[in-house]
Backbone as CSV, one residue per row, in Angstrom:
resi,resn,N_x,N_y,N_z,CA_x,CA_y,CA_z,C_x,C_y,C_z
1,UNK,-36.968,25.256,-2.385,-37.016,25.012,-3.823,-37.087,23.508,-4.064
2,UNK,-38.195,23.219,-5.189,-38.091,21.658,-5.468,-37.446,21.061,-6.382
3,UNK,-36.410,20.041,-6.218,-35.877,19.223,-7.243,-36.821,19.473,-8.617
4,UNK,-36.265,18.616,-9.325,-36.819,17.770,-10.307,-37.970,16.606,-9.842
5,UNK,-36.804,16.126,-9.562,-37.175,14.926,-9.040,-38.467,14.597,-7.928
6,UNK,-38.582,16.375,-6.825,-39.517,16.150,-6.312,-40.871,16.362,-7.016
7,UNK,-40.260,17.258,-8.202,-41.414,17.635,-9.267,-42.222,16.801,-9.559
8,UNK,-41.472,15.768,-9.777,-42.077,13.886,-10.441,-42.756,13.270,-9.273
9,UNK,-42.928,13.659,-8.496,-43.125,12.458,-7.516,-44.876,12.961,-6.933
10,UNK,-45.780,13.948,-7.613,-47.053,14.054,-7.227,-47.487,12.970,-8.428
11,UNK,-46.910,12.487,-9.434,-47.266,11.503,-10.572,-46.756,10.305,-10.407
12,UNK,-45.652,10.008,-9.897,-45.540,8.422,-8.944,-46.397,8.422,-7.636
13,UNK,-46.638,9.321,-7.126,-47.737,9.040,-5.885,-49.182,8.753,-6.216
14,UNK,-49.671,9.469,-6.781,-50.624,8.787,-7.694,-50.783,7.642,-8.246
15,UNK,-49.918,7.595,-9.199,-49.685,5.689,-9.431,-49.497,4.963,-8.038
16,UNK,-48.794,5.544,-7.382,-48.314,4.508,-5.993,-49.585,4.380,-5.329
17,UNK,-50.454,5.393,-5.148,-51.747,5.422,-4.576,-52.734,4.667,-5.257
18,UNK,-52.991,4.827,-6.669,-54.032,4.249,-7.503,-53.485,2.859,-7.254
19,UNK,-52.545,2.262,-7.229,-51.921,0.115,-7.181,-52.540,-0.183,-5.747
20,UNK,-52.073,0.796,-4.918,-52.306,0.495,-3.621,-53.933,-0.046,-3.127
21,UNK,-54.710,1.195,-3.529,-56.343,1.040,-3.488,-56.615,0.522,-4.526
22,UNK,-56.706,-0.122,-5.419,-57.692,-0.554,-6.980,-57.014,-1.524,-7.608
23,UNK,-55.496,-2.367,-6.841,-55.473,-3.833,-7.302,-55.092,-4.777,-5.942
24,UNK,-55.734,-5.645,-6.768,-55.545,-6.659,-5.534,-54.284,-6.827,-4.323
25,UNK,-53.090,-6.646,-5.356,-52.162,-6.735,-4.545,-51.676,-5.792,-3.094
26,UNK,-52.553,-4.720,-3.507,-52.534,-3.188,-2.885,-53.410,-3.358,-1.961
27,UNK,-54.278,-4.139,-1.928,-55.483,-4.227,-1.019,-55.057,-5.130,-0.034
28,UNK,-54.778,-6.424,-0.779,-53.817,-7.331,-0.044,-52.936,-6.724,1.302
29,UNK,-52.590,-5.686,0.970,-51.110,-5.044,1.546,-51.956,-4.716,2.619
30,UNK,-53.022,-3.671,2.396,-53.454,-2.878,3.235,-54.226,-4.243,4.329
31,UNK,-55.164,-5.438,3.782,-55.282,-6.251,4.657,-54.756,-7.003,5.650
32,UNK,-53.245,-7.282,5.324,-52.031,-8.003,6.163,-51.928,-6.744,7.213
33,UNK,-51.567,-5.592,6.565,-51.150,-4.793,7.627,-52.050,-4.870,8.835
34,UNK,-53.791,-4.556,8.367,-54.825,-4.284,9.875,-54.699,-5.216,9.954
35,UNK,-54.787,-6.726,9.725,-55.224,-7.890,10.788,-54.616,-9.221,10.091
36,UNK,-53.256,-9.706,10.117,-53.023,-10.583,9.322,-53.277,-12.054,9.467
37,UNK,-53.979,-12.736,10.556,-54.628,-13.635,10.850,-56.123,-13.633,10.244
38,UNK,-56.621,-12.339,10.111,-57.783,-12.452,9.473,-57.744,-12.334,8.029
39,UNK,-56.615,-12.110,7.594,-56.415,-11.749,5.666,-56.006,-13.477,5.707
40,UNK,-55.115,-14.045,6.616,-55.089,-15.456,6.001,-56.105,-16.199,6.367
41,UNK,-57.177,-16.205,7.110,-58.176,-16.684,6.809,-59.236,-16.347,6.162
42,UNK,-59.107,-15.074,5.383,-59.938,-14.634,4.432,-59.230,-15.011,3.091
43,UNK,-57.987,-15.901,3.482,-57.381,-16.679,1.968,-56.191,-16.257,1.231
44,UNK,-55.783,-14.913,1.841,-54.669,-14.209,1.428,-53.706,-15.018,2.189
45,UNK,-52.664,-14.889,1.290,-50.989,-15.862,1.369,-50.376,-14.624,1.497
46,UNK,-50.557,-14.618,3.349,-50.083,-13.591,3.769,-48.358,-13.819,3.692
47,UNK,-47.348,-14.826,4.016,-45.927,-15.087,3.686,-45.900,-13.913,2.214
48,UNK,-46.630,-14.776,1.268,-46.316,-14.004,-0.114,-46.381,-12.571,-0.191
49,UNK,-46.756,-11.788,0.775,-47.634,-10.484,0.719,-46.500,-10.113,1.634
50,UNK,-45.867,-10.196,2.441,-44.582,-10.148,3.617,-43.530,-9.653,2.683
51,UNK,-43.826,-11.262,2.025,-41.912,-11.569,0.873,-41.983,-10.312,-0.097
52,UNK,-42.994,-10.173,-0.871,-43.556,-8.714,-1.981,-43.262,-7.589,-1.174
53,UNK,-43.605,-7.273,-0.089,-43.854,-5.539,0.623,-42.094,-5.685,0.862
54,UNK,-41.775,-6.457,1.202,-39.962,-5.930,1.906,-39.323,-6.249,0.385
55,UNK,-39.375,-6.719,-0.251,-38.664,-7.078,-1.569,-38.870,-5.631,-2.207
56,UNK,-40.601,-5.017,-2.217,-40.555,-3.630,-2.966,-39.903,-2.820,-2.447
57,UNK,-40.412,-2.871,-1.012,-39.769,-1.868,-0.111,-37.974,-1.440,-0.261
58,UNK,-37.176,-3.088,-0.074,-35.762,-2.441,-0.783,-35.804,-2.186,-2.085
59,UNK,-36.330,-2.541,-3.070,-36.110,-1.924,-4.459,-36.133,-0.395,-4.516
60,UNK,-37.167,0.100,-4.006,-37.533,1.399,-3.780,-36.470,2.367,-2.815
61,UNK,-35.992,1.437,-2.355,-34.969,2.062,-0.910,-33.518,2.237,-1.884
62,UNK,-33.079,1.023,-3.049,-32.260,1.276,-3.761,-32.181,2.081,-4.737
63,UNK,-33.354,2.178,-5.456,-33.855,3.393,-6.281,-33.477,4.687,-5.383
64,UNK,-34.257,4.988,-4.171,-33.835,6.072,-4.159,-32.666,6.586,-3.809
65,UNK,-31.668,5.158,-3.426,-30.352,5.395,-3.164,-29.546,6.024,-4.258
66,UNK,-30.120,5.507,-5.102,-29.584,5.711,-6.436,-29.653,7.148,-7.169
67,UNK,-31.196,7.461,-6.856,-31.135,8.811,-7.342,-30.370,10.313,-6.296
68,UNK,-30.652,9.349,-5.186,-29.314,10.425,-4.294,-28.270,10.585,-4.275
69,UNK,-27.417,9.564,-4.525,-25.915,10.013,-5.360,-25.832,10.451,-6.480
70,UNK,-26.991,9.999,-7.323,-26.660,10.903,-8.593,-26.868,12.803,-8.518
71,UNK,-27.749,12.654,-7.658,-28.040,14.083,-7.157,-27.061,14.883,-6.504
72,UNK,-26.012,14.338,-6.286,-24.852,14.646,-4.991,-23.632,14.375,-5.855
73,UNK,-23.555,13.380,-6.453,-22.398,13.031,-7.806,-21.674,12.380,-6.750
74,UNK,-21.531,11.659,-5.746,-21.040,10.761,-4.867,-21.769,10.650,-3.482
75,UNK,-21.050,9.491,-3.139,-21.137,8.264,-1.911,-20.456,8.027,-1.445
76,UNK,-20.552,8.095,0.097,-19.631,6.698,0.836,-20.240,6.259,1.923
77,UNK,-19.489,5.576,2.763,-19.957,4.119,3.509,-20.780,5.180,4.509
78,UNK,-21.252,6.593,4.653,-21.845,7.264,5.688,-23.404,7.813,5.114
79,UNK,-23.236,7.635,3.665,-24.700,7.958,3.015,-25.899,7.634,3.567
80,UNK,-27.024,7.879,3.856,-28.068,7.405,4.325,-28.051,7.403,5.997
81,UNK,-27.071,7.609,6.744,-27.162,7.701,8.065,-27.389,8.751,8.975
82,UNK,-27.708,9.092,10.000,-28.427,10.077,10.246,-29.378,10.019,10.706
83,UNK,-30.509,11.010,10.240,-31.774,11.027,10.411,-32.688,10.633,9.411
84,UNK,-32.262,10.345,8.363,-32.935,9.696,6.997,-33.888,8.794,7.454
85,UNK,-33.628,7.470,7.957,-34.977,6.518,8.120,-36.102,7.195,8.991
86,UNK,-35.436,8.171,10.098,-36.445,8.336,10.791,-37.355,9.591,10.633
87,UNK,-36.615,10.645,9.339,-37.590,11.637,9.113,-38.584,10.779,7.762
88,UNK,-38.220,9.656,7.114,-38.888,8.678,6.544,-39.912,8.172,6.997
89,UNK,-39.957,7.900,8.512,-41.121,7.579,9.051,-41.603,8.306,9.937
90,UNK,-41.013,9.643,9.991,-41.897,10.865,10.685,-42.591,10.891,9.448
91,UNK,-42.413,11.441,8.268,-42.850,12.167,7.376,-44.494,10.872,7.073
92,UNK,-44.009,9.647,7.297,-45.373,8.996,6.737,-46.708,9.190,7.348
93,UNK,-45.686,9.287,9.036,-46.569,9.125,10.291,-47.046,11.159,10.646
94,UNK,-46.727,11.578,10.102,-47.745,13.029,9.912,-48.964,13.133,8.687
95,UNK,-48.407,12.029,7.480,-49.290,12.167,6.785,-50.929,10.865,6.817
96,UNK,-50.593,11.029,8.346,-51.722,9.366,9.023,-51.310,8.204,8.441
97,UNK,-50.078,7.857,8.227,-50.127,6.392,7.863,-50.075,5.789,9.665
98,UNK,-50.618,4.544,9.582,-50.589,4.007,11.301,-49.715,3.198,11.709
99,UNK,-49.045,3.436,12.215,-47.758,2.452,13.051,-48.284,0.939,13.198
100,UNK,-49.296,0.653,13.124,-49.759,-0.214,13.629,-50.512,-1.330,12.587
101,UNK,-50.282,-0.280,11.095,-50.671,-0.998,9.909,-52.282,-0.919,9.331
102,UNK,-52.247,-1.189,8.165,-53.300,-1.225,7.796,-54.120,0.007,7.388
103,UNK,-53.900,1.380,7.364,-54.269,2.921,7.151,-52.926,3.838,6.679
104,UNK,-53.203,4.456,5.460,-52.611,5.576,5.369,-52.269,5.280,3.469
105,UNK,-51.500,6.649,3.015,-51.707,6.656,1.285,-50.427,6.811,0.815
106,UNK,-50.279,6.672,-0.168,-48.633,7.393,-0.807,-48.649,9.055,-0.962
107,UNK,-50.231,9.382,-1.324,-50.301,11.153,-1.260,-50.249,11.703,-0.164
108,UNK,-51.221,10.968,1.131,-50.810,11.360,2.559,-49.212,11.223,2.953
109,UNK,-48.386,10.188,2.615,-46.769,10.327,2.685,-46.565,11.782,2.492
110,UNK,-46.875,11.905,1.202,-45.802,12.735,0.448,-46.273,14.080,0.805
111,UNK,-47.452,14.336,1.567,-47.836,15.608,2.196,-47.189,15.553,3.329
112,UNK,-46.831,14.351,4.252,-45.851,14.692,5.029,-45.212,15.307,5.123
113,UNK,-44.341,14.418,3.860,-42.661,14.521,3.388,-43.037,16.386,3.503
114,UNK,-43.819,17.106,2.734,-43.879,18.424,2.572,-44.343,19.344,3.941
115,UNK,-44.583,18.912,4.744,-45.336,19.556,5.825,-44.147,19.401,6.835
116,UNK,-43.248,18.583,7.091,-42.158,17.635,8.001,-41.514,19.246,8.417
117,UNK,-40.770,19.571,7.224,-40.064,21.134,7.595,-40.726,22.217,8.277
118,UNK,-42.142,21.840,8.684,-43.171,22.983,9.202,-43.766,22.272,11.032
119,UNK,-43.165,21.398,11.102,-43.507,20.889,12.303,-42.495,20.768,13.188
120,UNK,-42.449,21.631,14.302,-41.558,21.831,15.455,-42.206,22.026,16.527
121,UNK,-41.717,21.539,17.522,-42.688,22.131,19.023,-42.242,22.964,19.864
122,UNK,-41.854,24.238,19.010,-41.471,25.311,19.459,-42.916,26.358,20.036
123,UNK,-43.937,26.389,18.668,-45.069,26.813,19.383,-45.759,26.001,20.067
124,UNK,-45.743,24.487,20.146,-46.121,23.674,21.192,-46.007,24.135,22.612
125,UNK,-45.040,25.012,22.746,-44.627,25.232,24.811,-45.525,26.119,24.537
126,UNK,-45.901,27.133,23.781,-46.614,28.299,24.272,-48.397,27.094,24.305
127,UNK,-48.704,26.548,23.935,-49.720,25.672,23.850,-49.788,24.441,25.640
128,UNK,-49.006,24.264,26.141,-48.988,23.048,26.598,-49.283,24.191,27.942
129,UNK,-50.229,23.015,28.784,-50.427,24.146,29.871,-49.328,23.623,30.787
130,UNK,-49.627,24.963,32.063,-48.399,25.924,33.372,-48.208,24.728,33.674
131,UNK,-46.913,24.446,34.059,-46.670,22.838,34.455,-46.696,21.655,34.269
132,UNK,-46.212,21.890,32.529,-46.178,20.198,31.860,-45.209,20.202,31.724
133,UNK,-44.587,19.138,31.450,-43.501,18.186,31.056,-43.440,17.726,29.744
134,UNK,-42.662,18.368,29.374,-41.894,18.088,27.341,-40.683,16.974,27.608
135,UNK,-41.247,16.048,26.323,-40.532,14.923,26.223,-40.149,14.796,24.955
136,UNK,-39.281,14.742,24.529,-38.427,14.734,23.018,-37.757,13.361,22.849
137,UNK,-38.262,12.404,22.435,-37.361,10.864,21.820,-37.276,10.654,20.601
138,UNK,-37.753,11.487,19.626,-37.673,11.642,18.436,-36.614,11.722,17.341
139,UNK,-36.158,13.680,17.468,-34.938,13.971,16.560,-34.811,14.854,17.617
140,UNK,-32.900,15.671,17.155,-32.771,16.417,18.247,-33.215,17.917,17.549
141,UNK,-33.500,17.742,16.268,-33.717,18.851,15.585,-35.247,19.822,15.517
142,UNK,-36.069,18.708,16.585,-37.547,18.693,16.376,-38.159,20.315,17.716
143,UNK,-36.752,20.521,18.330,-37.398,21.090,19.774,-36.007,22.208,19.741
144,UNK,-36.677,23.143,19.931,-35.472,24.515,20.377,-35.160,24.253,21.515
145,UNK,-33.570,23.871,22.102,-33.617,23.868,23.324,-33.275,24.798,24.198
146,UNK,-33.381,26.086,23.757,-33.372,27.300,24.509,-33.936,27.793,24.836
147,UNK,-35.487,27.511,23.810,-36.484,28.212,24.206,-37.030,27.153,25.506
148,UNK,-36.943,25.327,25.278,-37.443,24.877,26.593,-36.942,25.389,27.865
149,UNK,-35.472,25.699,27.739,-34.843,26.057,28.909,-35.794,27.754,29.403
150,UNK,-35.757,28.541,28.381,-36.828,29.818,28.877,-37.638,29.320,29.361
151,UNK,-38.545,27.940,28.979,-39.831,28.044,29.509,-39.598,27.081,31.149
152,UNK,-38.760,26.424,31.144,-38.441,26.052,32.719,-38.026,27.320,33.587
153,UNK,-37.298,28.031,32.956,-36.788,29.138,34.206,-37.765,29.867,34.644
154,UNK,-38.728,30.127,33.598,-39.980,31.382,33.974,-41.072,30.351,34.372
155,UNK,-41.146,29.454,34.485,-42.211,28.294,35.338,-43.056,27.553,34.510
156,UNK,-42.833,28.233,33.260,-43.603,27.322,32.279,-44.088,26.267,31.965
157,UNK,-43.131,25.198,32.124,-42.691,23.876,32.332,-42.170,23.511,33.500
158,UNK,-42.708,22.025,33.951,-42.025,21.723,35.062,-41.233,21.559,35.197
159,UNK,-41.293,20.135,33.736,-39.683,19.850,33.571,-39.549,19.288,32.115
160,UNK,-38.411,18.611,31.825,-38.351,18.129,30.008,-37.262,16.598,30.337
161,UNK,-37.946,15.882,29.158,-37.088,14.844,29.312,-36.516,14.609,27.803
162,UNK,-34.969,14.171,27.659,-34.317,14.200,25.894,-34.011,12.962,26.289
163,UNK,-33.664,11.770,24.931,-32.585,11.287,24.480,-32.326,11.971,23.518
164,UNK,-32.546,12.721,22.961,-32.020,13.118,21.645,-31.625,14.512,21.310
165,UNK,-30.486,14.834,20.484,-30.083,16.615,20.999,-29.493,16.397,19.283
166,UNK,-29.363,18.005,19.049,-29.200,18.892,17.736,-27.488,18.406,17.913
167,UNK,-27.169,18.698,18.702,-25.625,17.970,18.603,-25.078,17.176,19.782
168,UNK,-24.796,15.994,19.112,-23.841,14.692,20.118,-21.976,14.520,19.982
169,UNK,-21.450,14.689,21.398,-21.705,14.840,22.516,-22.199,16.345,23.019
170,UNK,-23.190,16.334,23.935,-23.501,18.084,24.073,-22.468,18.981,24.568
171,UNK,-22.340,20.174,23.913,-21.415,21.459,24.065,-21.358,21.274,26.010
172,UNK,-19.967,21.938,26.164,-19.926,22.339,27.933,-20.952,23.273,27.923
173,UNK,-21.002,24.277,27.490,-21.770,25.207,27.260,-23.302,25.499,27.396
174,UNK,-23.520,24.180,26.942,-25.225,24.008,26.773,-25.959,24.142,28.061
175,UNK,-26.646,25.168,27.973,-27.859,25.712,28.781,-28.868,23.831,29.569
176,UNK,-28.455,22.604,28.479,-29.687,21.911,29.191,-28.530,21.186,30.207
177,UNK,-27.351,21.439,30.386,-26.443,21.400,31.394,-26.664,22.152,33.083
178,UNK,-27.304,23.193,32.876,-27.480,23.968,33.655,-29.007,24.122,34.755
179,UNK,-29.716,24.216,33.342,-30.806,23.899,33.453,-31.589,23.147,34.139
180,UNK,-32.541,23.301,35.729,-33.243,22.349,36.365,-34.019,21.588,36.099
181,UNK,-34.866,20.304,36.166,-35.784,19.856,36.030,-35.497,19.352,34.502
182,UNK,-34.608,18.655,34.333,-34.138,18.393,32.438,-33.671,16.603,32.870
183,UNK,-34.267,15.793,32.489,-33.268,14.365,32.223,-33.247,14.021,31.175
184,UNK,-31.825,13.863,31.123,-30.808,13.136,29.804,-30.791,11.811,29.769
185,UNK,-31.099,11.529,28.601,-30.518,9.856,28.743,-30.071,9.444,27.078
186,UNK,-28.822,8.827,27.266,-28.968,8.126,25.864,-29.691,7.629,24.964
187,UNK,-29.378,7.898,23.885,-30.854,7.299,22.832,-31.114,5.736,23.108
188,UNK,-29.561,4.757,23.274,-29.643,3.563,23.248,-29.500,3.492,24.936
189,UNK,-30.563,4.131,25.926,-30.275,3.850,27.081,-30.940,2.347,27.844
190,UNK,-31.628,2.065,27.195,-32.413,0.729,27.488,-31.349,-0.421,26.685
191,UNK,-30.167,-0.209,25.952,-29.163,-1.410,25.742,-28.096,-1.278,26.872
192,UNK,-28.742,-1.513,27.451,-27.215,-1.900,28.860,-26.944,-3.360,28.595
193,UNK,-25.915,-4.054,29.648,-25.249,-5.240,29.875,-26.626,-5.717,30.114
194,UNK,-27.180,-5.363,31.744,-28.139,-6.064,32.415,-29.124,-5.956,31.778
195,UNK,-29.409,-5.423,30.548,-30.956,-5.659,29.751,-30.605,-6.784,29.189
196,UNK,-29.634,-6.677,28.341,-29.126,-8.058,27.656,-29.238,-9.348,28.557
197,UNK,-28.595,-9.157,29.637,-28.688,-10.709,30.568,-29.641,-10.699,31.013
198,UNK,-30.742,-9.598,31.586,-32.309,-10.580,32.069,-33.009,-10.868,30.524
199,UNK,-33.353,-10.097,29.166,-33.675,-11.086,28.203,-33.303,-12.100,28.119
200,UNK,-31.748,-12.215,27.984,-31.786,-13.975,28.232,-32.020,-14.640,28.869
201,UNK,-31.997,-14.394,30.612,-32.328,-15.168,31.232,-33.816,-15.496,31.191
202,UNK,-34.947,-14.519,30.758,-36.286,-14.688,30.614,-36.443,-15.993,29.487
203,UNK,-35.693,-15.667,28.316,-35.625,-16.656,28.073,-35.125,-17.883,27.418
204,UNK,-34.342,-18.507,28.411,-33.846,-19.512,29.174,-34.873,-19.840,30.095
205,UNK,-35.336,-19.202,30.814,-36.239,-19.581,31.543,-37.712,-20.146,31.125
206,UNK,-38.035,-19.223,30.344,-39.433,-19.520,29.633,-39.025,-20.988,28.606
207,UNK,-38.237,-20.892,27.982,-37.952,-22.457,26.982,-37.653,-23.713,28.073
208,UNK,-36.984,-23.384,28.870,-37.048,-24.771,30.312,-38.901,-24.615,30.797
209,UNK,-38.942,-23.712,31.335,-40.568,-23.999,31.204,-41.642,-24.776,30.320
210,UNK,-41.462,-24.529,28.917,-42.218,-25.183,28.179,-41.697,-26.703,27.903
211,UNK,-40.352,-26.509,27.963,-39.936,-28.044,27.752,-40.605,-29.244,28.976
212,UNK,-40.689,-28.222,30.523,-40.743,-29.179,31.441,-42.434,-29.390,32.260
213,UNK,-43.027,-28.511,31.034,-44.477,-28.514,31.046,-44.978,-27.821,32.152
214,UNK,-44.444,-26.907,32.712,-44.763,-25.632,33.488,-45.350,-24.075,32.585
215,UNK,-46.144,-23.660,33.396,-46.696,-22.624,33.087,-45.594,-21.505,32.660
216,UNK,-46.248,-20.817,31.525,-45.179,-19.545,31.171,-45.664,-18.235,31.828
217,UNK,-44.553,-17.691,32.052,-44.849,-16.218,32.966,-44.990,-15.338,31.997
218,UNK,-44.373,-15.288,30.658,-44.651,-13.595,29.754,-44.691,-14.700,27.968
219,UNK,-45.894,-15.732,28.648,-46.384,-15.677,27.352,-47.515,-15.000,26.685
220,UNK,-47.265,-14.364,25.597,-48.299,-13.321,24.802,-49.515,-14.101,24.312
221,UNK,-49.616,-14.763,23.734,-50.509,-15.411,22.555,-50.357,-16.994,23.768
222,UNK,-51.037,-17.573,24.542,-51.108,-18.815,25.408,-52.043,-19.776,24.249
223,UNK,-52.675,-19.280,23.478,-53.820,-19.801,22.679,-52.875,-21.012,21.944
224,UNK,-51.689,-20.566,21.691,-50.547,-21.499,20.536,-50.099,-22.976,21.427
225,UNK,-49.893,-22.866,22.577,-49.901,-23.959,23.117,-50.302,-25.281,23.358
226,UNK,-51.627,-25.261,23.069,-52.637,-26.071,23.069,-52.016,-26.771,21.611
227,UNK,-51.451,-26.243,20.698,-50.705,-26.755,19.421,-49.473,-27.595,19.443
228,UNK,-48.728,-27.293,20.672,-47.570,-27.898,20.729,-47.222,-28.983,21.131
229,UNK,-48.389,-29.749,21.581,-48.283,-30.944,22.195,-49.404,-32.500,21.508
C-alpha cells in the first residue's frame, strides 16, 4: 500500500526530472558527473556545481528526514541506520543511474525505489549455471540463505561467498554454519590494524618520495607532477 506521500512523489519526480534535463543547472550536474575535467574546460565552475549537488543533496536528505518522523510521530539517535542509505542507492542503481556518474533520471530512481521489493536472487540460483559461485556484499536481506545452502548440498553451486546476513551475530543454528563451500567475512573485513598501517606507510612513503625527487610507485594521475615543480 502507498503512502500519501508516495502518492506525491510521481509529481516531484517529474519536476526533479524536467530541472535535471531542461536547465542549465541540471545539465551542469549531469556534465560534472561524466567527465569533470572536461565540463571545466568546457567553462563549467565545476567547485560551484560540487558545493550545489551536496548542499541539495542534504536539504533533500533533511526533508526527507523530516517527513519520516512525522510519519512515525518520533525519533531517536538510531533513525536512518540500517539499510536506508544503501537500499537508497540500490534503488537508484536498478533504476540505471551509473555509479560512475553522469547517466540516470529521478523517474528511473523512483522505478527503482518501486521494483527494489521485487528483486531477490532467489530465482537467480535456479538461473546461474551447475557450478557457480554466489556472492552476496550487498544486504543480508537480498539472498535466501536456505535456499543457497539447498543449492550447495544438491551440487548446484560450488560455493557462496557473504559479508552480509539477515541477522548479525549469526544464530548457532544457522545452516551457513554447517554448510560446505560458504566464506564468511565481515562487512568491515578489509579495516584491520595492518590495512591501516600499510596505508600509512604507503603514504609516508610516497610524500618522502616526492619531497626527495624520486619516482612514485602508486601514483594515479603522474601527468600533475610536471606542475609541482
Amino acid at each position: 500500500m502507498l503512502s500519501s506521500t508516495m502518492r506525491d512523489c510521481p509529481g516531484l519526480t517529474r519536476g526533479s526530472a524536467a530541472r535535471a534535463s531542461r536547465t542549465k543547472f541540471g545539465r551542469s550536474i549531469y556534465a560534472v558527473g561524466g567527465n569533470a575535467e572536461a565540463s571545466r574546460r568546457a567553462g563549467i565552475n565545476v567547485r560551484r556545481v560540487y558545493t550545489s549537488a551536496f548542499v541539495l543533496c542534504s536539504g533533500l536528505a533533511a526533508v526527507g528526514g523530516i517527513l519520516a518522523a512525522s510519519r512515525l510521530a518520533a525519533a531517536n539517535q538510531s533513525t536512518g541506520t540500517g539499510d536506508v542509505n544503501l537500499n537508497a542507492i540500490a534503488a537508484a542503481v536498478i533504476g540505471g543511474t551509473s555509479l560512475f556518474g553522469g547517466r540516470g533520471s529521478a523517474i528511473a530512481a523512483l522505478l527503482g525505489v518501486l521494483a527494489d521489493p521485487f528483486v531477490h536472487a532467489d530465482d537467480v540460483i535456479d538461473l546461474m549455471p551447475a557450478g557457480g559461485v554466489l556472492v552476496n556484499c550487498a544486504r543480508g536481506s537480498l539472498v535466501d540463505y536456505d535456499a543457497v545452502c539447498d543449492a550447495l548440498d544438491a551440487g548446484k553451486l560450488f560455493g557462496a561467498a557473504f559479508d552480509v546476513f539477515p541477522r548479525e551475530p549469526i544464530p548457532a543454528t544457522s545452516r551457513l554454519l554447517t554448510t560446505p563451500n560458504i566464506v564468511m567475512t565481515p562487512h568491515l573485513a578489509g579495516a584491520s590494524r595492518q590495512t591501516a598501517f600499510n596505508a600509512a606507510s604507503i603514504v609516508a612513503s610516497e610524500v618522502a618520495a616526492l619531497l626527495e625527487g624520486r619516482p612514485l610507485a602508486h601514483c594515479a594521475n603522474p601527468q600533475v607532477l610536471a606542475h609541482l615543480h
